[in-house]
Steps between C-alpha positions, in 0.01 A plus 500: 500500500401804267589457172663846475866537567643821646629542223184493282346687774751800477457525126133491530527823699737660260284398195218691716661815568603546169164489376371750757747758288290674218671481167455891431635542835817328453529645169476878687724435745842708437857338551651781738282636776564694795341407840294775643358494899163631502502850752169618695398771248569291147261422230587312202364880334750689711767264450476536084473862548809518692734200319367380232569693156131555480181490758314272297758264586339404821281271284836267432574483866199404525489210275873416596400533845149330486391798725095427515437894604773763388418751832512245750853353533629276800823716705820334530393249177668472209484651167672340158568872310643406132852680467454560148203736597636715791524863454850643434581859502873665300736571705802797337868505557706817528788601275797571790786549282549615120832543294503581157210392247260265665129481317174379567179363295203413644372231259627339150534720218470746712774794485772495753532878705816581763450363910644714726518452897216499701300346169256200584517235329235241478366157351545463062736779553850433273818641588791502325840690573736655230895475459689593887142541631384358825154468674436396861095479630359404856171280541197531810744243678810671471617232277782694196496429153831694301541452143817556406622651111364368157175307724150448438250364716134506490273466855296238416303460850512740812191455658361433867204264604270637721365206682815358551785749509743320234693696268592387174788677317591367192798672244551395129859538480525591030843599495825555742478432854313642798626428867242416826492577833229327609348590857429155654095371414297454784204373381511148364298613185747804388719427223747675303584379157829590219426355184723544218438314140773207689329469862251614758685562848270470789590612856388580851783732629813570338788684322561373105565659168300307149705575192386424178814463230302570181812421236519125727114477548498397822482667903747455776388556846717585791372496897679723713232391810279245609355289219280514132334230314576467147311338232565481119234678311578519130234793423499652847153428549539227773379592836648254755405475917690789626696282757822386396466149653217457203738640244673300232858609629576660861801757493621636849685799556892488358354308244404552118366371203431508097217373339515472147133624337297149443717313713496314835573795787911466547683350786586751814923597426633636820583884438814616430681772803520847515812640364685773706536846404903625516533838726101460512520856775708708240340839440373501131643850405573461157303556114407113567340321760734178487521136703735223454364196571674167674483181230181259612575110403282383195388853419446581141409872544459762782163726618571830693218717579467836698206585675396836746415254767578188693183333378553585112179634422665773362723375203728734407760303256483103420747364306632171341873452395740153456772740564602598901485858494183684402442886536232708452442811355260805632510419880397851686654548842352283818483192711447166313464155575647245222425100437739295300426124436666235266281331217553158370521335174155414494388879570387467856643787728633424784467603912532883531723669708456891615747782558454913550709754349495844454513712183686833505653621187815715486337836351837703579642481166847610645762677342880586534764726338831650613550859586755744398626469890580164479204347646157373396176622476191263545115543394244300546074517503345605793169335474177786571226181531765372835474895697649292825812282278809559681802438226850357614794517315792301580870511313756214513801342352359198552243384256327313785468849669636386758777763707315817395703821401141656510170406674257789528138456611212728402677634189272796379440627139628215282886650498783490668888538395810330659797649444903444533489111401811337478585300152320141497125320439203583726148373592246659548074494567201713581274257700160616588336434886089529503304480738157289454253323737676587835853371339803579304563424173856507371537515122884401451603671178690378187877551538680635303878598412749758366867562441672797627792514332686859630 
């Protein structure tokens, strides 16, 4: 009987391959590398020249590789091409959307100078946006970054591999918030990275918002779709597996969290609901753009923001308020989409809900005063930038309007005079019908009331 065992015999062999391993080579050898299949026309030159960050590369593929002549390479074998090593190139993203002061610099200490749309913004580039300013940008995959007011955030990686494909994107969120839409990733290597001084969010597809609370030193997250990892990183400087199965706490969409800065990533809370908006289809005619909103369970305060489009890349108005009625000043005339959520008492906004509205202020500045007849004679503002406005006016003694005395369409040259009115109180309004986009719009006008007494 031999006096080896299998299992002396099976350490034997492993004790023998591990001395065929060269020190120096083990000591070369990187810790990520990407499989490469040798094509017909490859060299380990050619293949330096084209992925490697320099052509004399091709000398540690050929060590790595143990390649005995660099210009003769097997087809369909495999190459071991160190990660670390592969050629990148900068990708840019463009500046969709700009409202008020929003600023660029291109390195520390370097001075700050105004984005406006159309700008392209690449890697080490800061942005930061001022007080009711709002920034939106697209990226190569059609991914949307929008920083909202009072934000900065620096690009810290936006860059492509060329041997591979994979993108990495990776924002440092310094101050406010900035919302993602991020266009699902593809390849398995792509990765797109928040950090803030609290966290690093990692994702592969998805809609969230990172917001750091400076005064509270810490970041809540909120997923509106699919799925992010986050990990605690007390300086920011973590960098995590991208997937959120690898991440130190998972948080699906109509969840949240807050992670205090230094401390373990926080438990997913469950969102709060949308509140409603009362009369959310009345015309906004007056000085003020104004919304009530319906009361939200376990809400501490209120966000309402106004955007030109159903995607809010272009922020017109955001605005915080523990109160239930917010308005907003400076509104010009137009179609707008608004969002309203609820925020809890740890900060973390809740799921978003969406209504349209339209904006037409009341430029008739009416006015009424009796006549020596015994009538009244009314003026208002025929407005020269709306050449097609067709102006109704409309007399009651009902202050609901309703039962007209008087209901004239197409009124022409701001006046017109009723006269021989009987003692008693009247109603009256201009209203204003335009027509925009292939429809009507009616602009109902402020009523208003007099006395005639003889």
């Amino acid at each position: 009987m031999n006096g080896f065992s299998q299992t002396g015999r099976a350490a034997a062999m492993v004790s023998a391959i591990v001395l065929c391993v060269h020190p120096a080579h083990a000591k070369r050898m990187p810790p990520d590398i990407t499989p490469y299949v040798v094509q017909s026309d490859d060299s380990l030159y050619t293949l330096a020249d084209r992925y490697m960050e320099s052509p004399d590369d091709w000398r540690l593929l050929r060590d790595l590789n143990y390649v005995a002549n660099p210009r003769r390479l097997q087809v369909n074998s495999r190459l071991a091409m160190p990660t670390a090593r592969l050629r990148q190139v900068s990708l840019t993203a463009r500046v969709e959307a700009v409202r008020g002061s929003v600023e660029k610099s291109t390195a520390p200490g370097v001075p700050f100078i105004p984005v406006g749309a159309g700008a392209l913004l690449q890697e080490g580039d800061e942005v930061r946006t001022g007080r009711d300013a709002f920034v939106s940008m697209t990226l190569p995959d059609g991914s949307h970054v929008v920083l909202p007011s009072s934000s900065r955030i620096r690009i810290a990686r936006l860059r492509k591999t060329l041997l591979t494909g994979a993108v990495e994107r990776r924002f440092d969120l310094k101050q406010g918030e900035v919302t993602t839409d991020v266009t699902p990733l593809r390849n398995p290597r792509d990765s797109f990275r928040v950090t803030s001084p609290s966290v690093v969010a990692g994702v592969r597809g998805t809609r969230f918002r990172v917001n750091y609370l400076a005064q509270q030193d810490a970041t809540t997250v909120e997923v509106l779709a699919g799925k992010i990892g986050v990990d605690s990183s007390p300086d920011g400087s973590a960098t995590p597996q991208p997937l959120p199965g690898d991440a130190e706490t998972v948080v699906v969409a109509g969840y949240g969290n807050v992670t205090l800065t230094g401390a373990t990533a926080g438990a997913p809370v469950p969102l709060l609901g949308a509140p409603d908006i009362v009369e959310p289809d009345r015309l906004q005619r007056f000085a003020q753009v104004e919304f009530d909103l319906t009361p939200v369970d376990g809400a501490s305060a209120y966000r309402t923001e106004i955007a030109a489009d159903a995607g809010f890349l272009d922020l017109l108005r955001d605005q915080r308020s523990t109160g239930r009625h917010v308005a907003f000043d400076d509104i010009p005339d137009g179609n707008y989409f608004v969002r309203v959520s609820a925020t809890d008492r740890q900060g973390i906004d809740g799921l978003p809900q969406v209504f349209t509205f339209i904006r037409r202020v009341d430029t008739t500045n009416p006015s009424a005063a009796p006549t020596e007849s015994g009538g009244y004679a009314f003026r208002w503002h025929v407005d020269s930038a709306s050449p097609g406005a067709r102006y109704r006016f409309v007399l009651s003694t009902h202050a609901d309007l309703s039962a007209p005395l008087v209901d004239l369409l197409d009124v022409a040259g701001g006046a017109m005079s009723v006269a021989h009115l009987a003692p008693g109180t009247y109603y009256w309004s201009i209203g204003v019908d335009v027509f925009e986009n292939g429809r009507v719009v009616s602009v109902p006008g402020e009523i208003h009331s007099f006395n005639q007494t003889r």
